[in-house]
VOSEDO-14364 format. One record per residue (C-alpha): residue in one letter; x, y, z; residue number from 1; chain. Coordinates in steps of 0.001 Angstrom, whole numbers, plus 500000, padded with zeros to 6 digits. Example, Ala and Ser with C-alpha at 12.3 -4.5 7.8 and 13.67 -1.06 7.14 Angstrom:
2
A,512300,495500,507800,1,A
S,513670,498940,507140,2,A
***
This chain:
142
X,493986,520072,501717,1,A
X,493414,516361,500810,2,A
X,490780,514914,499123,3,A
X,491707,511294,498245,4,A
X,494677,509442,500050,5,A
X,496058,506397,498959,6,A
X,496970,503593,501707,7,A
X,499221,500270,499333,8,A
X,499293,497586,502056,9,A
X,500880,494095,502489,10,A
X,498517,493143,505245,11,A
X,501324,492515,507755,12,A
X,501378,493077,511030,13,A
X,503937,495671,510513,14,A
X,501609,497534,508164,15,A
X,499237,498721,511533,16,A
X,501346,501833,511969,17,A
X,500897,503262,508567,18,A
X,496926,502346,508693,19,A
X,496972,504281,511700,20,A
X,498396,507244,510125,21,A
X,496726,507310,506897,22,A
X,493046,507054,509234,23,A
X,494179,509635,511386,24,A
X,494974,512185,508206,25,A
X,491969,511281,506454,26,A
X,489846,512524,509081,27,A
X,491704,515004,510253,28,A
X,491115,516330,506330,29,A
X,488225,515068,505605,30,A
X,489262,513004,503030,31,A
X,488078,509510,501646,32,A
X,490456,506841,501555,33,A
X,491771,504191,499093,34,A
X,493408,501265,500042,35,A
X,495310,499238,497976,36,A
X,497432,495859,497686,37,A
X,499896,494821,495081,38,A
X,500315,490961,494342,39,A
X,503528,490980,492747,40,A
X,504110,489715,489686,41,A
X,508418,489657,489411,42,A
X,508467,487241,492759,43,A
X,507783,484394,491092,44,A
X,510576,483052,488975,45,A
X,508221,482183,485417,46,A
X,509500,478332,485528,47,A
X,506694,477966,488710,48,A
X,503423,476978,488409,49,A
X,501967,480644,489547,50,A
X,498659,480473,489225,51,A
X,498137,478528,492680,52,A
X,500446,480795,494128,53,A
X,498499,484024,493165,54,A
X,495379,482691,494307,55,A
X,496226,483054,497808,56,A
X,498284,485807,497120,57,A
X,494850,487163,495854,58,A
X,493104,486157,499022,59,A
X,495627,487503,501740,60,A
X,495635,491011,500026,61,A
X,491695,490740,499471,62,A
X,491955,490308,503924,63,A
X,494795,493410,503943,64,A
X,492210,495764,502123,65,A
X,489308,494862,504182,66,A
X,490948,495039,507619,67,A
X,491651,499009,506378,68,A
X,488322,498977,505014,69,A
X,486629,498012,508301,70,A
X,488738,500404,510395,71,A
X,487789,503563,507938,72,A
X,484368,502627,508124,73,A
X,484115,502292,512030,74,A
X,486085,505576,511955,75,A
X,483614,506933,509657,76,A
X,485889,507266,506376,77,A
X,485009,506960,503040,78,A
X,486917,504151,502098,79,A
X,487710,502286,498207,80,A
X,489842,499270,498160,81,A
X,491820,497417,495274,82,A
X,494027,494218,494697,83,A
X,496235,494541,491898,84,A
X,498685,492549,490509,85,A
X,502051,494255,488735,86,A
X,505035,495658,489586,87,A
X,504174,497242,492869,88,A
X,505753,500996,492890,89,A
X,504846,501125,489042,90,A
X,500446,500066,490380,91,A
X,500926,502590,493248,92,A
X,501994,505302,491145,93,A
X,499787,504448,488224,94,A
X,496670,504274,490587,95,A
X,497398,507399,492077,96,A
X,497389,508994,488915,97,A
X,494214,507202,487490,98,A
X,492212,508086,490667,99,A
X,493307,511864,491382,100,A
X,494853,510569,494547,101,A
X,496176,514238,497154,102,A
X,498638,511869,499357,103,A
X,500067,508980,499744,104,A
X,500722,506998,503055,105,A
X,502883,503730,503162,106,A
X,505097,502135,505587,107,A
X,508570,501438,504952,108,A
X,510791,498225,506446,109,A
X,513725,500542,506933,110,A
X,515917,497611,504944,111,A
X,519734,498676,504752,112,A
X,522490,497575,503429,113,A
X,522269,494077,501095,114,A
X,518680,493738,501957,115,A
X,517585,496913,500101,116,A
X,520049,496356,497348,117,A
X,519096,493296,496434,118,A
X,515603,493712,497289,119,A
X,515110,497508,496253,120,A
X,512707,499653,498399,121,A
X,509087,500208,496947,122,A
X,509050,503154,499435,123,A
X,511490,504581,497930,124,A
X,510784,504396,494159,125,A
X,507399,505310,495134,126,A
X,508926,508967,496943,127,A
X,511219,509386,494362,128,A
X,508749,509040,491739,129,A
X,505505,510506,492759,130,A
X,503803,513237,492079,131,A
X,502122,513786,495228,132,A
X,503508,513941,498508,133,A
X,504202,510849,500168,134,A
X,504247,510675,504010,135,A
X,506176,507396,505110,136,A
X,505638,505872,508395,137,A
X,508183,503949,509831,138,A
X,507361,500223,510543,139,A
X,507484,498595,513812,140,A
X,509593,495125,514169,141,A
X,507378,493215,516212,142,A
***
């Protein structure tokens, strides 16, 4: 059924449910796994000095791919991770394509109202924009 499922992940907290699920589907399929964090590029207005900035940003998604990296290997997963940096739904979607990805399995905040206007929902582009299916798994708030 799936082969390859994608896992994008900020590295919060939050995030645990949605590693959770993605670890459970790939090995209830059978499938490797490829986990994947975005530094993004459009949060940083171009008048800052960035390059400080995305260092760490670097660092604390480097620690968000290997915590998913660790779990999938204690859980006996195949596992491929990736820090990119870009627009984040456009690098999920574009690394799903490039790597044949089956799935895709990503949290959402569950922003409403101002929040999610102003913010926009990666989640959501993602699902409306994919060509695989894309299971979403609601985040927790603690």
């Amino acid at each position: 059924m799936y082969d390859r499922i994608l896992l994008p992940t900020d590295g919060t907290p939050s995030s645990e449910r949605a590693i959770e699920q993605a670890l459970e589907l790939a090995a209830l399929s059978g499938a490797s796994l490829h986990a994947l964090s975005v530094i993004d590029r459009t949060i940083v207005p171009s008048d800052v000095r960035s390059d400080i900035l995305y260092d760490e940003l670097e660092v604390e998604c480097a620690e968000a791919v290997a915590v998913v990296e660790a779990a999938a290997r204690e859980g006996g997963i195949e596992v491929q991770t990736a820090v990119e940096r870009g627009t984040p739904y456009k690098i999920i979607l574009d690394y799903a394509d490039e790597h044949d990805i089956d799935a895709i399995v990503m949290g959402t905040h569950g922003r409403r109202g101002i929040d999610r206007y102003l913010l926009g929902s990666v989640t959501e582009k993602v699902v409306r924009l994919s060509k695989v299916p894309v299971l979403t798994v609601r985040m927790t708030n603690d």
